[in-house]
PyMOL Python script that loads the backbone (N, CA, C, O; Angstrom):
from pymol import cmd

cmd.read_pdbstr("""\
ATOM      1  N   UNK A   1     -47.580  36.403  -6.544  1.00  0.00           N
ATOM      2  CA  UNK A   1     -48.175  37.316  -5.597  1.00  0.00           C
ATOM      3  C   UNK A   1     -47.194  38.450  -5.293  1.00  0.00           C
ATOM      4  O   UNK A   1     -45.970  38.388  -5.408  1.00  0.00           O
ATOM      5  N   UNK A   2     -47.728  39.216  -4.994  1.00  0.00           N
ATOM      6  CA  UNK A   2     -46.911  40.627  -4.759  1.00  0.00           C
ATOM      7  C   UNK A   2     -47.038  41.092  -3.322  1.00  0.00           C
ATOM      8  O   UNK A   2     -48.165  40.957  -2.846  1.00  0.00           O
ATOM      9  N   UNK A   3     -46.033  41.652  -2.475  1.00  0.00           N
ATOM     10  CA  UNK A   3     -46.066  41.257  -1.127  1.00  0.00           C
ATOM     11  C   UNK A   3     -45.839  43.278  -0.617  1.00  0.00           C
ATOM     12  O   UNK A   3     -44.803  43.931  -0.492  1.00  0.00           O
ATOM     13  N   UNK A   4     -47.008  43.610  -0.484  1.00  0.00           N
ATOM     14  CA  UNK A   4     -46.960  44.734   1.154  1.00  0.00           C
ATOM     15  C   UNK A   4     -47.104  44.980   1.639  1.00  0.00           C
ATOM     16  O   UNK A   4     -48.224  44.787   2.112  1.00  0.00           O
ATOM     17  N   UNK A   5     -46.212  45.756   2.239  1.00  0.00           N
ATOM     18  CA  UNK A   5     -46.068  46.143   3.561  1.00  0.00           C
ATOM     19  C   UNK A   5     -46.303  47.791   4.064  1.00  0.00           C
ATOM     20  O   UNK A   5     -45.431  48.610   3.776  1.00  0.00           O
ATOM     21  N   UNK A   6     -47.264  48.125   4.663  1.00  0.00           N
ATOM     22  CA  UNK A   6     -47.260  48.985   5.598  1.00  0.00           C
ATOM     23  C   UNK A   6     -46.672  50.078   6.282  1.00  0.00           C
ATOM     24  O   UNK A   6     -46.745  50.277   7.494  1.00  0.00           O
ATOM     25  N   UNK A   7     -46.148  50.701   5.532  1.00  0.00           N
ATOM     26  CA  UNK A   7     -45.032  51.545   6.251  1.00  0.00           C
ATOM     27  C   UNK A   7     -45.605  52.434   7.945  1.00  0.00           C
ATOM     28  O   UNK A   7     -44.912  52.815   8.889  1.00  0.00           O
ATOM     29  N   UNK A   8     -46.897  52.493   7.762  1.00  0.00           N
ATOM     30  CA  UNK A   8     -47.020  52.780   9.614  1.00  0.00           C
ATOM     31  C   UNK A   8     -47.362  51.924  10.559  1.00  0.00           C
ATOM     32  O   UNK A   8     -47.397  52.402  11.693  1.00  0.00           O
ATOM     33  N   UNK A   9     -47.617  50.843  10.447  1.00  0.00           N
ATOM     34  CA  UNK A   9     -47.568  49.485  11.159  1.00  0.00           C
ATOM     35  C   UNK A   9     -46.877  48.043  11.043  1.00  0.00           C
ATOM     36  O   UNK A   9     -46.843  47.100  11.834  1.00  0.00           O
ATOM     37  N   UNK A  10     -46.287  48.242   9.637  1.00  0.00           N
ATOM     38  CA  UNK A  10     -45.434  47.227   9.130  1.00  0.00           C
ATOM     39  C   UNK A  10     -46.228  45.897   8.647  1.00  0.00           C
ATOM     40  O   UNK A  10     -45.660  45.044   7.965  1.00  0.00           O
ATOM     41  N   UNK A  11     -47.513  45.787   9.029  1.00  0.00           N
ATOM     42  CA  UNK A  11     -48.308  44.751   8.692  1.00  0.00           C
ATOM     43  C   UNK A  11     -48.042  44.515   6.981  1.00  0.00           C
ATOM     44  O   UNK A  11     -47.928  45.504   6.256  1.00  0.00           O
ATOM     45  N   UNK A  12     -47.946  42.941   6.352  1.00  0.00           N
ATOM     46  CA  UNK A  12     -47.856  42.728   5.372  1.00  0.00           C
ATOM     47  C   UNK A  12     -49.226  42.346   4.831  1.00  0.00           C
ATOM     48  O   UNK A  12     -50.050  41.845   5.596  1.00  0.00           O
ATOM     49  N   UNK A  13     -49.549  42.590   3.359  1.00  0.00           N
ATOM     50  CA  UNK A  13     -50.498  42.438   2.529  1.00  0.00           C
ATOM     51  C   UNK A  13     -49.837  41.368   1.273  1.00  0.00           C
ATOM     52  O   UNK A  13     -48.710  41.316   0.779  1.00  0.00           O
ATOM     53  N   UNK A  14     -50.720  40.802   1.096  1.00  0.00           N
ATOM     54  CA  UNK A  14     -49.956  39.834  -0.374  1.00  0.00           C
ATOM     55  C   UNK A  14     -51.554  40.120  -1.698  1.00  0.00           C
ATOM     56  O   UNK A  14     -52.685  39.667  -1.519  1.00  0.00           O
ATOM     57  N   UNK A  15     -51.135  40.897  -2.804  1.00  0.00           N
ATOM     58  CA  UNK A  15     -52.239  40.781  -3.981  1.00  0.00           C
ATOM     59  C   UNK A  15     -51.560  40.173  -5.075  1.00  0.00           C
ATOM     60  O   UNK A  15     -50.471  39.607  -4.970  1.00  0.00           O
ATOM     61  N   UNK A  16     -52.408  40.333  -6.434  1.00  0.00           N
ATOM     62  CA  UNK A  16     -51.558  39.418  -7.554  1.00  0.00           C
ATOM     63  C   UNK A  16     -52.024  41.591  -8.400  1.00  0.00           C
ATOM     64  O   UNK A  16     -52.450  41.611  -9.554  1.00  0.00           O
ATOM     65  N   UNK A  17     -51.941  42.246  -8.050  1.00  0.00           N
ATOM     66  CA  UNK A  17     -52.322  43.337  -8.552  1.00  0.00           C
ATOM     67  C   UNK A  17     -52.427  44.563  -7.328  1.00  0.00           C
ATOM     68  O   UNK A  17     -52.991  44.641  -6.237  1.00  0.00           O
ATOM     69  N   UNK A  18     -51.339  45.688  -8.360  1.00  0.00           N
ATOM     70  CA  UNK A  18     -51.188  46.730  -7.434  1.00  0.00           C
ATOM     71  C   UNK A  18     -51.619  47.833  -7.922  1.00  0.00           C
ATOM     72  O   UNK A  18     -51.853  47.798  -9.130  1.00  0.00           O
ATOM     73  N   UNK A  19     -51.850  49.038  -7.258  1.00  0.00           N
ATOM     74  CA  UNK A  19     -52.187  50.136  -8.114  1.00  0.00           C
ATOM     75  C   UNK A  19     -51.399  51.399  -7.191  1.00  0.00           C
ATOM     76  O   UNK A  19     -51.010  51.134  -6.054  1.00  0.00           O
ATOM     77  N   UNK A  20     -51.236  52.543  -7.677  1.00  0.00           N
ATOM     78  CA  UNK A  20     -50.711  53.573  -7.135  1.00  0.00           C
ATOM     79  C   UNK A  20     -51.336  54.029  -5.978  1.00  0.00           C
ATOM     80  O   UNK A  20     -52.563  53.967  -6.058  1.00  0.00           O
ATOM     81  N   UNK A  21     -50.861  54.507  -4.830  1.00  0.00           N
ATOM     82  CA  UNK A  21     -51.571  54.911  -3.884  1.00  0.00           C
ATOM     83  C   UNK A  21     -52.432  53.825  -2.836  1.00  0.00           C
ATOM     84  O   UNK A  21     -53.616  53.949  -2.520  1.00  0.00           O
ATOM     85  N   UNK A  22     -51.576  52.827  -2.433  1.00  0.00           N
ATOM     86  CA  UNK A  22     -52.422  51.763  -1.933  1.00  0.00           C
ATOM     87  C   UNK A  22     -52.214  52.163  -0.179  1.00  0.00           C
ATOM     88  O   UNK A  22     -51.184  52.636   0.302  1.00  0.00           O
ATOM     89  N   UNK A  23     -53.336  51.867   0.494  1.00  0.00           N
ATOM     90  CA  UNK A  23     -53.886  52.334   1.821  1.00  0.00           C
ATOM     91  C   UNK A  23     -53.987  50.828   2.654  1.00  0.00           C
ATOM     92  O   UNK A  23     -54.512  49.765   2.322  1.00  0.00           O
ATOM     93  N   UNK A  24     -53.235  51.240   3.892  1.00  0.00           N
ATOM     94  CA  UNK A  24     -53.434  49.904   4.724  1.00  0.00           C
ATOM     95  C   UNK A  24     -55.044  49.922   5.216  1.00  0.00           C
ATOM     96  O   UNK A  24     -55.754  50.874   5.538  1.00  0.00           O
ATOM     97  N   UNK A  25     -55.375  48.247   5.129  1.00  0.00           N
ATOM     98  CA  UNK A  25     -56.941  48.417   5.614  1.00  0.00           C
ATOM     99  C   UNK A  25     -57.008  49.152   7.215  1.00  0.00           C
ATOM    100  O   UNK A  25     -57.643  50.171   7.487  1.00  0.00           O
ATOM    101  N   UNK A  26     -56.021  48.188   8.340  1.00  0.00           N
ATOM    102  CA  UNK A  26     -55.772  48.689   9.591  1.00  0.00           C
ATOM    103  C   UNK A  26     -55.749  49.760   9.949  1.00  0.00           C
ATOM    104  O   UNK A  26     -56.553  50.177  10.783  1.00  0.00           O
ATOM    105  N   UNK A  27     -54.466  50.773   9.210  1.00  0.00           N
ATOM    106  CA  UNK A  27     -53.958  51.857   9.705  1.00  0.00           C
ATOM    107  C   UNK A  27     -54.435  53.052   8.798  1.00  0.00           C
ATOM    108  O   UNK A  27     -55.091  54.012   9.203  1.00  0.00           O
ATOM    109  N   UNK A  28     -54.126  52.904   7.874  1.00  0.00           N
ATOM    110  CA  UNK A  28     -54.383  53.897   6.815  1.00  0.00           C
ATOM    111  C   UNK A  28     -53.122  54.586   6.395  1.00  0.00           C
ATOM    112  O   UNK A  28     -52.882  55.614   5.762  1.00  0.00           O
ATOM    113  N   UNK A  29     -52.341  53.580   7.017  1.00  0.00           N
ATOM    114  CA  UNK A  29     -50.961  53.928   6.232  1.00  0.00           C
ATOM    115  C   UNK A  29     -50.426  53.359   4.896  1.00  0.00           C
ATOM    116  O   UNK A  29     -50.884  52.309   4.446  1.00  0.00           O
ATOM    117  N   UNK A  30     -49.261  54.197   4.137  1.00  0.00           N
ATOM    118  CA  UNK A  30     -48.985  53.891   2.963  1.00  0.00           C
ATOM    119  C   UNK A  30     -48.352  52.526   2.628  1.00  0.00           C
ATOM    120  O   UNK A  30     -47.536  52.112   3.451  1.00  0.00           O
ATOM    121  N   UNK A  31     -48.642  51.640   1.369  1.00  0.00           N
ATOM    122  CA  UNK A  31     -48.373  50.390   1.034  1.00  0.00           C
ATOM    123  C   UNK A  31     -47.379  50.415   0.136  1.00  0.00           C
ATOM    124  O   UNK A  31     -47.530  50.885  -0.991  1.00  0.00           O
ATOM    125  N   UNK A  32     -45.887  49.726   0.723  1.00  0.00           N
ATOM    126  CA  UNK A  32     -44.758  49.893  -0.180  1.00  0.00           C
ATOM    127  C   UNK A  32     -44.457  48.263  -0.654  1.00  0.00           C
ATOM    128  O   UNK A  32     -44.159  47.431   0.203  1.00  0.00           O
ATOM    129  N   UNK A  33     -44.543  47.974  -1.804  1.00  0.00           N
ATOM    130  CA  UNK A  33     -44.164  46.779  -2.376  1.00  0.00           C
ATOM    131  C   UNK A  33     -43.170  46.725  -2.113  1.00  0.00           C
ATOM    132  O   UNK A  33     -42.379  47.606  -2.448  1.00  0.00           O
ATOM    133  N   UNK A  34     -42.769  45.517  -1.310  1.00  0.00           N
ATOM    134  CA  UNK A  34     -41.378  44.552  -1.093  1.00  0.00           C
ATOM    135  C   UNK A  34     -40.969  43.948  -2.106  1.00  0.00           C
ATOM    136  O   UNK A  34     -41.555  44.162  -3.167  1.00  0.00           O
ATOM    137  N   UNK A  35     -39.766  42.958  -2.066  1.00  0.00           N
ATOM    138  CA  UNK A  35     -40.174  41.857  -2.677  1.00  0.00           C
ATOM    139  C   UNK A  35     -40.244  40.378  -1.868  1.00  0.00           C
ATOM    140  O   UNK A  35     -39.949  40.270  -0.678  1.00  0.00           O
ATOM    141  N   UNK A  36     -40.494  39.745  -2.350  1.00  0.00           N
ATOM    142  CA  UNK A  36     -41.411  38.246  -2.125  1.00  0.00           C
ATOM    143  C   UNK A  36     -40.308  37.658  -1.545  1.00  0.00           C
ATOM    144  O   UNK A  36     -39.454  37.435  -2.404  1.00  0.00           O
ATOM    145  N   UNK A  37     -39.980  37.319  -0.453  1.00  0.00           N
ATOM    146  CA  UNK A  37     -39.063  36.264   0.067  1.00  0.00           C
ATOM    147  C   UNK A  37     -38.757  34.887  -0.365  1.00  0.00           C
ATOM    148  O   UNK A  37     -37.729  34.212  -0.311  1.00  0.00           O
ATOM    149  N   UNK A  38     -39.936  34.668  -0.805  1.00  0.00           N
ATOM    150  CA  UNK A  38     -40.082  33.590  -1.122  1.00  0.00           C
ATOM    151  C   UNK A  38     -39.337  33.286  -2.796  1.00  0.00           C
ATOM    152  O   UNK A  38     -38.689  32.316  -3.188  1.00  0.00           O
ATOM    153  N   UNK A  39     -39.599  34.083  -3.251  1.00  0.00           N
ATOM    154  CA  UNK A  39     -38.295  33.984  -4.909  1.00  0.00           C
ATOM    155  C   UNK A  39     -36.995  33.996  -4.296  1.00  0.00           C
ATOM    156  O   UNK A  39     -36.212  33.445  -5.070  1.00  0.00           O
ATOM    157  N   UNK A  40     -36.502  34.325  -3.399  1.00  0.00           N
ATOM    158  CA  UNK A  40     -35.305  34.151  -3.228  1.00  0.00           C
ATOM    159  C   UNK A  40     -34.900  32.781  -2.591  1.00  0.00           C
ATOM    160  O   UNK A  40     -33.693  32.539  -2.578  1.00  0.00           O
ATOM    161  N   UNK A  41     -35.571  32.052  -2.175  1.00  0.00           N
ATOM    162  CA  UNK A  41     -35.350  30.697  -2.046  1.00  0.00           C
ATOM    163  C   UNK A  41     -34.951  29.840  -3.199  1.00  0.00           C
ATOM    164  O   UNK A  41     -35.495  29.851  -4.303  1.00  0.00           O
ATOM    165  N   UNK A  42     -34.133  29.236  -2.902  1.00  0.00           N
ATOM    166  CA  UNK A  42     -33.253  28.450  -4.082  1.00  0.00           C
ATOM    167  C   UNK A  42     -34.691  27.321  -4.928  1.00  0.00           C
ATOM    168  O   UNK A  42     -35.523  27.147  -4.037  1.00  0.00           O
ATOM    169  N   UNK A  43     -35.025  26.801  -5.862  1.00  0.00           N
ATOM    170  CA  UNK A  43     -35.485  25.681  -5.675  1.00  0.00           C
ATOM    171  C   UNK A  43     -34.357  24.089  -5.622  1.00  0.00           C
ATOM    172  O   UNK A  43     -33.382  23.763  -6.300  1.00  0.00           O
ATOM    173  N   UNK A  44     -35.033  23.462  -4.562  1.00  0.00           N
ATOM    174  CA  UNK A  44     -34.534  22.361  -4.319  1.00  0.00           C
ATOM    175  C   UNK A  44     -35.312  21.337  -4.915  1.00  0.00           C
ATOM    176  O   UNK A  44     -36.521  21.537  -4.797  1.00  0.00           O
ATOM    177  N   UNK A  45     -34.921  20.054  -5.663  1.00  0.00           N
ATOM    178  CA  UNK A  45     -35.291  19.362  -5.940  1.00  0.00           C
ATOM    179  C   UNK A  45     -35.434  17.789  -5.051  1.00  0.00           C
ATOM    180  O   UNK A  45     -34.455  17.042  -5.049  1.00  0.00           O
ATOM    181  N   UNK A  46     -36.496  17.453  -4.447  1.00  0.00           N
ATOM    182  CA  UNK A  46     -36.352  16.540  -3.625  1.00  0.00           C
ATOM    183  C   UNK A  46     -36.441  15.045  -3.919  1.00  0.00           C
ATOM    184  O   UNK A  46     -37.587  14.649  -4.133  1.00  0.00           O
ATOM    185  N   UNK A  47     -35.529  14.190  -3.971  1.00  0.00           N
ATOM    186  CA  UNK A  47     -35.806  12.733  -4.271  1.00  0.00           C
ATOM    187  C   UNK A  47     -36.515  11.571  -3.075  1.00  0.00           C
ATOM    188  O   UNK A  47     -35.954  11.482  -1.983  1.00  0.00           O
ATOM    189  N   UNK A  48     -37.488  10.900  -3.303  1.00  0.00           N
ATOM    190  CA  UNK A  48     -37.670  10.278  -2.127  1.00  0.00           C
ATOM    191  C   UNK A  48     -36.605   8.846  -2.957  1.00  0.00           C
ATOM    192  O   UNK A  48     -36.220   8.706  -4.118  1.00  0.00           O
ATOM    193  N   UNK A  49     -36.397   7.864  -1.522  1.00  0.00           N
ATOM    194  CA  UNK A  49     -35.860   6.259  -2.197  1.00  0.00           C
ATOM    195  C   UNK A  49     -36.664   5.548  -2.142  1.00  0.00           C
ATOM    196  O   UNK A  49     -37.214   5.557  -1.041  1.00  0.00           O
ATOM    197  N   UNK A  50     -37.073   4.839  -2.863  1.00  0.00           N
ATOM    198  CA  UNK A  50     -37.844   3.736  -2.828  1.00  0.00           C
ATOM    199  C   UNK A  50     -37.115   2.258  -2.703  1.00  0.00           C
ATOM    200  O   UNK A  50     -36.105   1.690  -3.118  1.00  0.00           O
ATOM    201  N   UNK A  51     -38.303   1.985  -1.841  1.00  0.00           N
ATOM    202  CA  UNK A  51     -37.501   1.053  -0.932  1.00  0.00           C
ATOM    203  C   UNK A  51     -38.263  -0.620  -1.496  1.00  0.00           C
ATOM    204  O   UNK A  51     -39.025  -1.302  -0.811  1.00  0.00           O
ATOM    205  N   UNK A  52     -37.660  -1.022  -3.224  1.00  0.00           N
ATOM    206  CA  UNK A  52     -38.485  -1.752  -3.908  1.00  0.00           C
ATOM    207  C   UNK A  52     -37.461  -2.780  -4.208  1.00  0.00           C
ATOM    208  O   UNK A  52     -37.756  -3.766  -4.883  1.00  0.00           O
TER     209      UNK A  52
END
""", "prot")
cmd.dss("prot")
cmd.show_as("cartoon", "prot")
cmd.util.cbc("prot")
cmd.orient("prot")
């Protein structure tokens, strides 16, 4: 997903597809692709114990 944001209200948008010239629904302000916070999270691998 591709994550923006709003430059006159700051409100975030998330699409899987962008195009030039993108318009906030709210404001009608301009849409500047961030990037995704979420890629910058490490992946962690989690073990449960089983208790057998």
């Amino acid at each position: 997903m591709i994550r923006l944001v709003c430059l006159s209200c700051g409100k975030e948008w998330y699409t899987a597809n962008t195009s030039k010239d993108q318009r906030c629904d709210d404001c009608g302000g301009e849409l500047l692709e961030k990037e995704n916070e979420a890629k910058k999270r490490p992946l962690v691998n989690v073990v449960k114990d089983s208790d057998s």
